[in-house]
C-alpha positions in Angstrom: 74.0 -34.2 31.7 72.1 -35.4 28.9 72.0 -38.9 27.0 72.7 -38.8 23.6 72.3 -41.9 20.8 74.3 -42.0 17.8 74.2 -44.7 14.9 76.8 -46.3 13.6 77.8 -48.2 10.5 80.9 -51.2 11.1 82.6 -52.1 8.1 84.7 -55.2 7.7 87.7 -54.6 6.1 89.3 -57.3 3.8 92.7 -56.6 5.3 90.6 -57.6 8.4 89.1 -55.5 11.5 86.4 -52.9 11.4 85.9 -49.0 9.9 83.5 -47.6 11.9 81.7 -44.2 10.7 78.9 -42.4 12.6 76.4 -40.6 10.1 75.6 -37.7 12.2 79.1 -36.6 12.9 80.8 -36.3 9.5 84.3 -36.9 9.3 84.0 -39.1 13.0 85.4 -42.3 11.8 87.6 -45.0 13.5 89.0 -48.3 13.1 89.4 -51.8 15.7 90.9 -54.8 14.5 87.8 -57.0 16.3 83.9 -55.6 16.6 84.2 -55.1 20.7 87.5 -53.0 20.1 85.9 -50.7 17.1 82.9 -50.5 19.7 85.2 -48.8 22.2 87.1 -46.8 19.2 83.6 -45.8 17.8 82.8 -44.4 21.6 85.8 -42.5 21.8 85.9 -41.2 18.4 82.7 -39.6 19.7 83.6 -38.3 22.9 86.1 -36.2 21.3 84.6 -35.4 18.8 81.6 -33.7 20.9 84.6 -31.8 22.9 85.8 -30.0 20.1 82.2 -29.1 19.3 81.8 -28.0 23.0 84.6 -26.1 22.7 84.4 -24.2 19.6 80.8 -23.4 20.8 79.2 -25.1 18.3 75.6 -27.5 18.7 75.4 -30.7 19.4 74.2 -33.2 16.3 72.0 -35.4 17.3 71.2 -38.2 15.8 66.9 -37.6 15.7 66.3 -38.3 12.4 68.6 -40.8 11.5 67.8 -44.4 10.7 70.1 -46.9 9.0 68.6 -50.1 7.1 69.9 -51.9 4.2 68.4 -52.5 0.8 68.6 -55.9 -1.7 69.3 -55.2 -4.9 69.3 -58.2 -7.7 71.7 -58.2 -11.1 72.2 -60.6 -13.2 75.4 -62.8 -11.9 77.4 -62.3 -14.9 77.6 -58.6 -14.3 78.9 -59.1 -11.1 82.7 -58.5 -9.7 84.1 -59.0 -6.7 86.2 -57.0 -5.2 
């Protein structure tokens, strides 16, 4: 057994809850209506997602290399629109 570590990026949702996507995995993306339940999704999502990877024989991602951070950006306020 080996411990693997994956990143993952929550996104509120204005209709409300979370869409959580993991980087390393493309296409392994879930949703929870509060952070603790997309948490739990998010784990699942993963689980599953490194079955059929298991299964099909394929490697394992890992997530190595991978490092999420965010970045400011400043324009003028007139430009601005909010969705």
């Amino acid at each position: 057994m080996k411990n693997l570590h994956y990143n993952i990026i929550f996104r509120a949702e204005p209709e409300g809850g979370f869409t959580v996507f993991v980087p390393a995995l493309p296409g392994c993306i879930t949703y929870g209506k509060i952070l603790t339940q997309a948490r739990r999704m998010a784990k699942d999502a993963i689980e599953l997602y490194l079955e059929d990877i298991i299964a099909s024989g394929d490697t394992i991602p890992e997530n190595n290399d991978a490092y999420v951070s965010t970045i400011a950006i400043t324009v003028p306020s007139k430009n601005l629109v909010y969705a």
